[in-house]
N, C-alpha and C positions, 0 to 999 in steps of 0.2 A: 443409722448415723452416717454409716458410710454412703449409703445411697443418698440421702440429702446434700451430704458433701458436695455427689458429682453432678444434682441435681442444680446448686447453687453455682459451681463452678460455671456448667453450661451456662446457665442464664448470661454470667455475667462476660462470655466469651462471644453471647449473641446481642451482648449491649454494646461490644466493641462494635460489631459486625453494623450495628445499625449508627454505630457512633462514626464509622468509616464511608458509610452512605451518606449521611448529613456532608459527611467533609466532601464527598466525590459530588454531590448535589451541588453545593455553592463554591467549593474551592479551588476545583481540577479546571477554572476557565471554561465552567459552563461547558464541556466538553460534551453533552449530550443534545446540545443546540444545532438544527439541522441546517441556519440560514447563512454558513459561511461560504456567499456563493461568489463568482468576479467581481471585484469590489467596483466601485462607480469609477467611469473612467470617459474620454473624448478620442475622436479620428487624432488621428497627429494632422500636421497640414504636409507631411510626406510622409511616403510608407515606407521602413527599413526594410532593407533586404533581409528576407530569411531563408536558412537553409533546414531541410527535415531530414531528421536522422533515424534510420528502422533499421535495427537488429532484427534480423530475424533469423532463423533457426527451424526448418520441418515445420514452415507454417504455411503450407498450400491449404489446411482446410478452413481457416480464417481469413486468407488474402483476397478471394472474392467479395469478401463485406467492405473489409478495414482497409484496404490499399483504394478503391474508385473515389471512397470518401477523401483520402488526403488529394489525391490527383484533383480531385473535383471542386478544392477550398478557393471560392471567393475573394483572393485575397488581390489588395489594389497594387500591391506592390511587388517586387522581383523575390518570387521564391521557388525553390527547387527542392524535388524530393532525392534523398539518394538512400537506398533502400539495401543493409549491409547482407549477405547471404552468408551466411555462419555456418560452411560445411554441411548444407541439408543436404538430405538423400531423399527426397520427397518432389524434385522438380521446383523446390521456392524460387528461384531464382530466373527460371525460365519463364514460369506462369507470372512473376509480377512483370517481366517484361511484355507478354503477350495481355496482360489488363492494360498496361498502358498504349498498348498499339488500337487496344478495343476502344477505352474510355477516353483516349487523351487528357487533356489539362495540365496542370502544371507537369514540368519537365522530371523526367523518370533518371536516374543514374543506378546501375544494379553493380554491386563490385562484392571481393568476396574477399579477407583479411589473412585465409592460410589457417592453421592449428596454434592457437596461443599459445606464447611462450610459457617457461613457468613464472608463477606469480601475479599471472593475472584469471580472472577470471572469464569465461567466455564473450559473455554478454561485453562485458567491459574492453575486451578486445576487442569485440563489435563494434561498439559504440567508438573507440578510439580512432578507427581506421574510417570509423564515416565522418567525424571531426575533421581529421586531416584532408578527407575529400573535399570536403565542404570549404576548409578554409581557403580554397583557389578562387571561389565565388565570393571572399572575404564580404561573408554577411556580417550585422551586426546582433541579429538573434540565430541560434538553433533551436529550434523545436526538439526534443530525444521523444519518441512516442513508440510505445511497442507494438509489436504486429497483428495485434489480435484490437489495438484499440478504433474503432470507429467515430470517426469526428464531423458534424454537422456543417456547411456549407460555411462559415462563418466563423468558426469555431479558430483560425490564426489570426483572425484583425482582431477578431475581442483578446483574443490571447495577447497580442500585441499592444493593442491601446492599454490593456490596462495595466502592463510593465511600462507604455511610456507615462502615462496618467500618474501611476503612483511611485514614480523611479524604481522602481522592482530588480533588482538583478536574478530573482526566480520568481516566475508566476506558475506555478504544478496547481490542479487538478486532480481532485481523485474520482475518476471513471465509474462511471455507475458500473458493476459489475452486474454478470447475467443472473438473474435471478426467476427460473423455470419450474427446476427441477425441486421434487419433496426435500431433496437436504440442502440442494442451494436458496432455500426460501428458511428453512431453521440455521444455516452456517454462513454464509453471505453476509446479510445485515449485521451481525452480532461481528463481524471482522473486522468491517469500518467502526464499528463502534467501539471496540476494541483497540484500532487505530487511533481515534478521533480519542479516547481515552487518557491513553500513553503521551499522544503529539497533541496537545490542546490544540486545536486553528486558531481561534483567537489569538492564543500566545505567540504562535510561528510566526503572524503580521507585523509584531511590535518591531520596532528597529531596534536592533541591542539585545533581542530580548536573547535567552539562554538555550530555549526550546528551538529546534530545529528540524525539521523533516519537509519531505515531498513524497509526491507520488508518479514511479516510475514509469506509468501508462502516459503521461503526459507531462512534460518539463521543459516550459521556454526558457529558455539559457541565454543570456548576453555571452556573446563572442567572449569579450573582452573580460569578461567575468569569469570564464571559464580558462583561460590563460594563466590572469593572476592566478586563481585556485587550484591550477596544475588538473584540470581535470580532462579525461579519466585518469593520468597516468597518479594522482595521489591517492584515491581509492582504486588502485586496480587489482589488491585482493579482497576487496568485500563483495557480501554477499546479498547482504541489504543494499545495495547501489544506489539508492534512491535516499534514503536518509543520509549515507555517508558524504552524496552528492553533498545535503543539503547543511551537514554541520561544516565542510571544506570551504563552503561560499559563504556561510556565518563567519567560520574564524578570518577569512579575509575583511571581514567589515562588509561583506554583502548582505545585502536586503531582500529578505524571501517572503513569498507568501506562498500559502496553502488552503484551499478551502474545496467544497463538493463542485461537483458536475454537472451544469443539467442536458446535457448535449453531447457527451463525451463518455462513449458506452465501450465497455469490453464484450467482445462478443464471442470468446472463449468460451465451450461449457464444459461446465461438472457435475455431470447428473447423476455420480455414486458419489458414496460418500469416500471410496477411496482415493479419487479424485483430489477432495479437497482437503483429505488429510495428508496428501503429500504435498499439496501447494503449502500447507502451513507449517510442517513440520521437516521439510528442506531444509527451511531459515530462520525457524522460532529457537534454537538452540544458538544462534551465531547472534539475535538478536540480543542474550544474555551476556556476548565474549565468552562463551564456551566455560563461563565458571560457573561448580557445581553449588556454590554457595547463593550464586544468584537464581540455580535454580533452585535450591530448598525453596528459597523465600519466595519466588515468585507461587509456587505449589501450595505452601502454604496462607499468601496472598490473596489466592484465588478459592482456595477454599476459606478462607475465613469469611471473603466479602461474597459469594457468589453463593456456597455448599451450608454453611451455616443456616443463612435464613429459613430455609424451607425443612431442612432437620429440626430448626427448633418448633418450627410447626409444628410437625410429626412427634416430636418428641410431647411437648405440650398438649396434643390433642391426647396422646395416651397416657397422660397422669404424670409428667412431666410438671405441670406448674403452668396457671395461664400468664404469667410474668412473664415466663420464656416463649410461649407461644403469642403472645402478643407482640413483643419486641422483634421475631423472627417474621412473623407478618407486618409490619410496618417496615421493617428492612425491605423483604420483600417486595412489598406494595411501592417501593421509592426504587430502588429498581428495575421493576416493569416501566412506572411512569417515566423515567429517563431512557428505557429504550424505545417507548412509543414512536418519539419522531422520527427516529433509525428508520423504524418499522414501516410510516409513513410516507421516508424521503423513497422508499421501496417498493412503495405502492402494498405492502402487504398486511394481512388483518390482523387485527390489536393482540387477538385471543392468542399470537406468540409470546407476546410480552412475557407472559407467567413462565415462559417453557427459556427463559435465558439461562436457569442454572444448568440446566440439561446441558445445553449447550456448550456451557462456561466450561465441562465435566470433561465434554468432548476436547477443547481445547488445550484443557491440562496435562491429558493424555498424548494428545499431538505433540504437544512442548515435551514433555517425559520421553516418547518418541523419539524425538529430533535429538535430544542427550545419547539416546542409546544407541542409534543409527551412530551420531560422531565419535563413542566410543570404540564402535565396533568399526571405525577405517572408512565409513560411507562417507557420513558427513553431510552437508548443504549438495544441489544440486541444479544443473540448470539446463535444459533440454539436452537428456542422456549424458551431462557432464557430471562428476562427482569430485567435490573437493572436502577432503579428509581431513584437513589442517589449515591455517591459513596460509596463505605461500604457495599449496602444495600444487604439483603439476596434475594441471586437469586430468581424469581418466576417462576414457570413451566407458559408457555403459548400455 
């Protein structure tokens, strides 16, 4: 009796499970659709001035890729890079000035902003002090692109057109990320889509719409947009920067868009998997607001829709009941099929599809992670910085 009980109860916990797939299949904005690329767009018949803004931090082993691309951009109009040196101890700041005496092209400015106050964040400090540089050349766009991203010859006039094309006050890019290594080929893909998930692209387009995010590898910014929204100085303790960006220019009545990348590569790797569970697990707790009740649920969320399916297989195949093992494979089976074109936009083979709860497992863990880390004083982090609390004064580590 009692076995039957929990044999019924499952079933009916993997009917949710496939009941929440149907809703994520047609509901979530289509969020596993790969084609939200620069929307159609025209030359302007002038090119505004822009200015590009690079945080960087101990990034000498990526500035040989990602700095010749921005110096080397195509663009028809007046733009300058100014590339912020965030207290490296690695020579960043030396070596991007010697790439540009090698590669020339657009104009190089290298400055460095000191040890941030408290209550901001580093990065954000960064970015704050290369605003200000910038604003002397009072462009009408900034670029914010981080230092590890590499950009395509072309890659700021389409940036441009298509903020003036569509009135955009944010046109962001999400960066193909590097995808090499055994775990950056099972953890990579499944991040944007876990992204792409959360922040619908479609929804982020609409004007009004509620949904808001960007991606901080790449962010063209209206000057002016960035004034009214007080930006950085209104998010300058977040740790997400790139979404916070992007809700600051929403609640102003700013116009964002969001969508993938085909040009616009990080060139960052992470060939352990240790790697990539601190990239995700820095700021997967701060993702929450630090509350424990959002993380139950999200724990529980992710095992319902991700851990379920393939238990009820397993369960089902061993005399469990083929009800449950049919409904946990059709869950399944709609799962994989929404992460194909992930998989696809990746260049990588179908045969990961099945392996996303694995994955989803790995991620729960990084989030649980990222909890235990901020309870215990670490907290979020950002090249060797660690912020414990929100507000808190950065700690060298």
């Amino acid at each position: 009796m009692g076995q039957t009980a929990a044999v019924s109860a499952f079933l009916w916990i993997t009917v949710v499970s496939l009941a929440a797939w149907s809703w994520l299949l047609l509901g979530q904005g289509f969020f596993w659709r790969t084609d939200v690329r620069l929307p159609r767009r025209r030359e302007p018949e002038e090119w505004p001035p822009v200015c590009v803004v690079v945080p960087a931090r101990d990034e000498a082993g990526v500035l040989p890729v990602s700095l010749p691309s921005l110096l080397a951009q195509d663009y028809p109009g007046r733009a300058e890079v100014f590339l912020v040196d965030d207290g490296s101890t690695d020579g960043t700041g030396e070596l991007a000035r010697e790439l540009s005496r090698r590669h020339g092209g657009l104009p190089l400015t290298v400055g460095s902003p000191g040890e941030p106050p408290a209550g901001w964040t580093g990065k954000l400090w960064a970015v704050r002090y290369g605003i200000e540089s910038a604003r002397a050349r009072d462009p009408e766009y900034l670029l914010l692109t981080d230092a590890d991203i590499a950009h395509a010859p072309d890659s700021l006039r389409e940036l441009v057109a298509a903020a003036r094309t569509g009135g955009f006050d944010v046109v962001s890019l999400m960066a193909r990320l590097r995808v090499a290594s055994r775990w950056e080929r099972l953890v990579v893909p499944a991040f944007v889509y876990f992204f792409a998930q959360l922040y619908p692209f479609r929804r982020i387009g609409r004007r009004g719409s509620r949904t808001a995010a960007a991606a901080g590898g790449c962010v063209l910014l209206r000057a002016d947009t960035a004034g009214k929204a007080r930006i950085p100085e209104a998010i300058r303790d977040a740790v997400i920067d790139d979404v916070a960006l992007a809700r600051a220019v929403r609640d102003t009545g700013g116009h964002i868009w969001l969508g993938l990348a085909d040009r616009v590569d990080s060139v960052r790797p992470y060939p352990r998997l240790g790697d990539l569970w601190r990239m995700v697990s820095r700021s997967a707790y701060a993702q929450l607001r630090h509350n424990p009740l959002l993380l139950l649920g999200t724990v529980a969320g992710l095992a319902l829709v991700y851990l379920v399916p393939p238990a009820a297989v397993a369960v089902g195949a061993a005399g469990g009941g083929t009800a449950t093992a049919l409904a946990g494979a059709a869950a399944w089976a709609v799962m994989a099929g929404t992460y194909l074109p992930m998989l696809r936009y990746y260049r990588q083979p179908p045969w990961l599809a099945p392996l996303l709860p694995f994955t989803a497992l790995l991620y729960l863990l990084m989030t649980v992670d990222s909890a235990v880390q901020h309870y215990r004083g670490r907290g979020a982090a950002w090249k060797g910085r660690t912020y414990a609390r929100p507000g808190a004064v950065p700690e060298e580590g």
